[in-house]
C-alpha distance (Angstrom), angle and dihedral (degrees) to the residues before:
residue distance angle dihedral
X1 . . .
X2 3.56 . .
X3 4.02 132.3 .
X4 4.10 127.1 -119.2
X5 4.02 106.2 -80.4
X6 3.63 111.3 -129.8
X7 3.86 133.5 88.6
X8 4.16 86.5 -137.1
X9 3.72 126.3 60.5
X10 3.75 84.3 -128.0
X11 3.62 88.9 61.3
X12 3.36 95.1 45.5
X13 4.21 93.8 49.8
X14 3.81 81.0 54.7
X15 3.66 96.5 51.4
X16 4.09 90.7 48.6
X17 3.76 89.5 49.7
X18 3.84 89.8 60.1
X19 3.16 98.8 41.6
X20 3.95 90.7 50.8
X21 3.72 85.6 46.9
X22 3.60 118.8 111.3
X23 3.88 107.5 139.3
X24 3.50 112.1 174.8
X25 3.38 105.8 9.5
X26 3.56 121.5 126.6
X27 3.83 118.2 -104.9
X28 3.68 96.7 -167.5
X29 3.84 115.5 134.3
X30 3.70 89.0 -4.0
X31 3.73 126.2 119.6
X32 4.14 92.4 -141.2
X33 3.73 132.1 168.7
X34 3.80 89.6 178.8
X35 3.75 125.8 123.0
X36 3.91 105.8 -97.9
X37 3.77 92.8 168.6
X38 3.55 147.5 46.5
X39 3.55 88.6 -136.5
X40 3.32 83.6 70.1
X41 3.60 106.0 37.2
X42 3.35 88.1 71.0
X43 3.56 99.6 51.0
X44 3.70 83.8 54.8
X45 3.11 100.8 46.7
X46 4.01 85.0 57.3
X47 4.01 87.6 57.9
X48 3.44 98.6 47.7
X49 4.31 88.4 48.3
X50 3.93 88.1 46.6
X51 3.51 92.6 46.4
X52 4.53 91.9 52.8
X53 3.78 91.5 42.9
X54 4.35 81.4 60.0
X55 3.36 87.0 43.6
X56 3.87 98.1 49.5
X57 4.06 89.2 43.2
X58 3.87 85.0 52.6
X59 3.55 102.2 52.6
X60 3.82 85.4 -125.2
X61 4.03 103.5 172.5
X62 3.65 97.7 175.1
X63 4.11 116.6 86.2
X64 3.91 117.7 -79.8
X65 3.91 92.4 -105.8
X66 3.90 97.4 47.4
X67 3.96 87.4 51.4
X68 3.93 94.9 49.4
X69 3.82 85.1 106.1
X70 4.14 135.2 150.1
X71 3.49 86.1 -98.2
X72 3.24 109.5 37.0
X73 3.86 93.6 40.1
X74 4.31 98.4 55.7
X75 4.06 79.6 45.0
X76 3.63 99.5 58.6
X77 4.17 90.2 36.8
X78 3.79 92.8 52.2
X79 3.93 88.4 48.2
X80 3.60 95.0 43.1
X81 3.52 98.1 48.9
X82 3.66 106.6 42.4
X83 3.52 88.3 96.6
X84 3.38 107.3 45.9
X85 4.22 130.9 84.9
X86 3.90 114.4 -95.0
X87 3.65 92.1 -112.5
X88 3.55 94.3 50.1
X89 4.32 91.1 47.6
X90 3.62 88.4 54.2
X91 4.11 88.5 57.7
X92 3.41 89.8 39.3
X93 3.77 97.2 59.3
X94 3.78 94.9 37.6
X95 3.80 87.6 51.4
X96 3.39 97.9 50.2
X97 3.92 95.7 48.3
X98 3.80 84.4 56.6
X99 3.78 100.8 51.9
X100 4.04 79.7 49.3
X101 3.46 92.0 51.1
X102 3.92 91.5 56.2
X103 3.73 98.3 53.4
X104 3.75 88.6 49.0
X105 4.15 83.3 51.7
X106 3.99 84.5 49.3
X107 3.70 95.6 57.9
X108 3.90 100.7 -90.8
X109 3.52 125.5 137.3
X110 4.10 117.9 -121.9
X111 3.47 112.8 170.3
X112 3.89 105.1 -163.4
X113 3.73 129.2 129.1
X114 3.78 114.5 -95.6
X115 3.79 107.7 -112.4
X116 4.01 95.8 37.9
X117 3.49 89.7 115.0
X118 3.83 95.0 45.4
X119 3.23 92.7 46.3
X120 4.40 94.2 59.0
X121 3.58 83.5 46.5
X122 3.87 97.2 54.3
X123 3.93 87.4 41.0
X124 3.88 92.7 55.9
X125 4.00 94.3 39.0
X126 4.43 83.0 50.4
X127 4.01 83.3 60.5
X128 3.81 90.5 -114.4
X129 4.13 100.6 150.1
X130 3.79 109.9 -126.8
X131 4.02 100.2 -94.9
X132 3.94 111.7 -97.9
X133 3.72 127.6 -109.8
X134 3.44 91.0 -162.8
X135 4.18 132.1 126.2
X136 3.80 125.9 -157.2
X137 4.19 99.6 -107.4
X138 3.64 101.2 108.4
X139 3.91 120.6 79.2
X140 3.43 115.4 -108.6
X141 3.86 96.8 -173.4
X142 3.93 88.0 35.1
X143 3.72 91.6 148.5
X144 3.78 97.6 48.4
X145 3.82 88.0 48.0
X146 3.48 95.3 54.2
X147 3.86 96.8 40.3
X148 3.81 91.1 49.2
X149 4.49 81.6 50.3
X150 3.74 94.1 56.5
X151 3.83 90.0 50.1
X152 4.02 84.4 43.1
X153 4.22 94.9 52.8
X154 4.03 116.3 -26.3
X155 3.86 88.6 -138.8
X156 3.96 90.7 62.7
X157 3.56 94.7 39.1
X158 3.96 87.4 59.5
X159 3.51 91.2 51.1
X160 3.53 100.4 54.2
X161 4.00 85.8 43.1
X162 3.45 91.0 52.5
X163 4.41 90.7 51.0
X164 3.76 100.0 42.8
X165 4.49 93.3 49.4
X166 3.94 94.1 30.2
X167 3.93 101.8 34.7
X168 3.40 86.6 -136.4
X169 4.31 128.7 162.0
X170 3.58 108.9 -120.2
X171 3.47 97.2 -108.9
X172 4.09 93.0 58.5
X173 4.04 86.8 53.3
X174 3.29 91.7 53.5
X175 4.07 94.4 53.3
X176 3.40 93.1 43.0
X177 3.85 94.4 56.7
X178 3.65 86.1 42.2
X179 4.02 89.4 56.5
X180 3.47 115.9 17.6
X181 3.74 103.1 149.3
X182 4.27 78.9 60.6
X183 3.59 93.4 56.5
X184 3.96 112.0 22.3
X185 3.80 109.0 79.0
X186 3.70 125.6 150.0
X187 3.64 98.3 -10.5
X188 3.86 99.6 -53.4
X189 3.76 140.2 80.4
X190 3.73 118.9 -106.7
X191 3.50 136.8 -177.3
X192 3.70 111.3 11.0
X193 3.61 107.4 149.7
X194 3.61 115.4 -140.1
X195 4.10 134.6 -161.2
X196 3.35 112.6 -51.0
X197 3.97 83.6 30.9
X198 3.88 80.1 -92.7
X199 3.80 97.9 156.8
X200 3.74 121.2 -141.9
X201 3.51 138.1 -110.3
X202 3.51 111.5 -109.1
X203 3.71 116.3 -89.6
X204 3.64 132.2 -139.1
X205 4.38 106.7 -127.4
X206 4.07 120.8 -169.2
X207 3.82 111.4 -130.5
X208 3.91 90.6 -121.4
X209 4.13 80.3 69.4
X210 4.06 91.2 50.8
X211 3.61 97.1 49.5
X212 3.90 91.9 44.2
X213 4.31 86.1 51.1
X214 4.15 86.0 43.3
X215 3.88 92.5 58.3
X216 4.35 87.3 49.9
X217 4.05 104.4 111.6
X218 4.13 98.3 159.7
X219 3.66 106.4 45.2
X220 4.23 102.9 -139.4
X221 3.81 121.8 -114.0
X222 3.79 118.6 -122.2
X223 3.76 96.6 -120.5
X224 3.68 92.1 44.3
X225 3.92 85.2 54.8
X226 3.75 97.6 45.5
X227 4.17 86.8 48.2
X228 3.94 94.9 47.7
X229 3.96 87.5 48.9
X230 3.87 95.5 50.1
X231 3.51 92.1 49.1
X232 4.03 97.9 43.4
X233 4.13 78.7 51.0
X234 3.80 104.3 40.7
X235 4.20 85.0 -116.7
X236 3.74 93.6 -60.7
X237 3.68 96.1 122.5
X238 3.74 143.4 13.8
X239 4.02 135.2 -155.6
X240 4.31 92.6 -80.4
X241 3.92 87.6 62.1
X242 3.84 88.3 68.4
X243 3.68 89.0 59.0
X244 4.34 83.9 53.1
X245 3.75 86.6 43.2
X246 4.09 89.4 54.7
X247 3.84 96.9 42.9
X248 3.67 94.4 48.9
X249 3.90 95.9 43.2
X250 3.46 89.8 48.9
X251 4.15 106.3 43.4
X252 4.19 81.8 48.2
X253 3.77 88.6 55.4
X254 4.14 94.4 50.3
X255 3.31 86.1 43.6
X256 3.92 97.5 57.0
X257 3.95 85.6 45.9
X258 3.66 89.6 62.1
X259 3.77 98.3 -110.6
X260 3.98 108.2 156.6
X261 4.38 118.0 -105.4
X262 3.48 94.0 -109.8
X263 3.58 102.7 42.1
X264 4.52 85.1 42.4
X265 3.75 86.1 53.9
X266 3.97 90.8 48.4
X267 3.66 96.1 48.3
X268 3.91 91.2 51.9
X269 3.60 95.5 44.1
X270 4.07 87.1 57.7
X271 3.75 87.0 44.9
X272 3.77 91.2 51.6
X273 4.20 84.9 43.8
X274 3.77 82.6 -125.2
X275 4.04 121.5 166.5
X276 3.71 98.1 -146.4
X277 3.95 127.2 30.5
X278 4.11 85.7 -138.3
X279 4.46 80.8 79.1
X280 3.23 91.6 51.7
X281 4.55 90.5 49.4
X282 3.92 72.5 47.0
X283 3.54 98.3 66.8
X284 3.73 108.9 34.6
X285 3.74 87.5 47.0
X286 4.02 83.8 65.3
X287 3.72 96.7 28.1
C-alpha cells in the first residue's frame, strides 16, 4: 500500500481523483469502488475538498491519507455534518466510506478501523444528534437584547441593530452612523472599509434601519457601547458576539435554502468581508 504522491494536498486530491477514476469502464461482475461517473466525480471531488479544508484548519502536516484516522475521521464527520439534514448525513457518511474504500482498492493506504462508518450510521439511525462543534458567542436572545438596549440608550440600541442585520465590527457601525449620506445609496451600504482596508461588498439595508440611523444626533462611544451591552447582558457578551450572532444566523439560513457548504461558507465569508473562508469556519465553530 502506497500513500497519495504530491507534496500539496492539492496534489494529492488530484492524485486520488485519478486513481478513483475509471470512466467508462465496465463494472459488471466486479466488486468496484471506483468512480464510473461524473456524477460522481464530482461528488467526490466535494469529499476529498471537505476533507483538505479539515485538514488545513487542523494544522494536519502529514498527507491526507496518513491522517484519515479514528480520530481525526469522527472529527471531521461530526463537523461536516452538523449542518446538513439527517437523510442527507446518512448519504454523506455512506458515500464517503465508499470513495475511501476505492483508494484503498487502488493501492492507497487508509488506516481506519473497519466499522467506523457503520458505526456513524447506527449512531444517527439511534436518534443520537451528531455532537456540536459549537461555542456560546452568538446571541441567542439577540432580539430581546437589543430591544431591551434601545429602551436602555437609543444610541446603543442602534449600534447593536446596526451589528446583528449588517455583520458589521463595531467600529464600521459607528462610521456609518456617523456618515450615512457617504455610505447609504440606493437602498444598500457601500464602501465601508474594513480591517485590512478590505472594502465590503455592498450590502442590502431595510428602510426601518435608515430612519432609525436618521433620528441619531449624539453619535455613541465604543466603551459606552461595550458597558451598556454588558450590563443589559449581565457580562455574558460583548459587541464582537453580534458579528457570531450574524454569521451563524445567516450560514443556517443558506443552508435551509439548499445552498451547498462550500459555496454557504463563501457567501458568509464575503458578507463578513473576510480574506480566507477558514475565519469564517472560525466563527461558526464558536458561534
Amino acid at each position: 500500500m502506497a500513500n497519495l504522491r504530491g507534496g500539496s494536498f492539492e496534489k494529492q486530491i488530484k492524485d486520488a481523483f485519478h486513481r478513483l477514476e475509471k470512466f467508462g469502464e465496465s463494472r459488471h461482475g466486479k466488486n468496484s469502488h471506483a468512480t464510473h461517473s461524473v456524477g460522481l466525480a464530482e461528488k467526490r471531488s466535494m469529499f476529498l475538498r471537505d476533507y483538505k479544508a479539515f485538514a488545513e484548519r487542523e494544522q494536519i502536516a502529514e498527507k491526507l491519507n496518513q491522517s484519515m484516522n479514528d480520530t481525526n475521521i469522527n472529527k471531521f464527520l461530526d463537523e461536516r455534518l452538523l449542518w446538513l439534514a439527517r437523510s442527507t448525513q446518512e448519504n454523506y457518511i455512506r458515500s464517503f466510506s465508499s470513495m475511501l474504500k476505492g483508494l484503498e482498492e487502488a493501492n492507497v493506504t487508509i488506516n481506519i478501523s473497519k466499522n467506523i462508518f457503520n458505526d456513524k450510521v447506527a449512531q444517527l439511525k439511534s436518534h443520537n444528534s451528531i455532537p456540536s462543534f459549537r461555542g456560546d458567542r452568538a446571541i441567542k436572545n439577540v432580539e430581546e437584547v437589543i430591544k431591551e438596549l434601545y429602551e436602555y440608550r437609543y444610541e446603543s440600541g442602534l449600534l447593536a441593530d446596526i451589528q446583528n442585520s449588517l455583520g458589521l465590527r463595531i467600529s464600521e457601525g459607528l462610521e456609518l452612523i456617523s456618515q450615512p449620506e457617504k455610505y447609504i445609496q440606493n437602498g444598500e451600504v457601500v464602501g465601508i472599509i474594513g480591517k485590512g482596508n478590505h472594502e465590503y461588498e455592498p450590502k442590502e439595508i431595510s428602510p426601518e434601519l435608515v430612519a432609525k440611523i436618521n433620528l441619531v444626533e449624539t453619535i455613541p462611544h465604543q466603551n459606552t457601547f461595550r458597558s451598556d451591552l454588558s450590563i443589559i447582558t449581565q457580562n455574558e457578551h460583548t459587541p464582537h458576539d453580534f458579528r457570531f450572532t450574524f454569521s451563524l444566523k445567516q450560514f443556517e439560513t443558506k443552508i435551509q435554502e439548499g445552498i451547498e457548504y462550500h459555496q454557504a461558507l463563501k457567501e458568509v465569508s464575503i458578507e463578513l468581508n473576510h480574506s480566507r473562508e477558514e475565519m469564517t469556519h472560525y466563527y461558526l465553530k464558536r458561534a
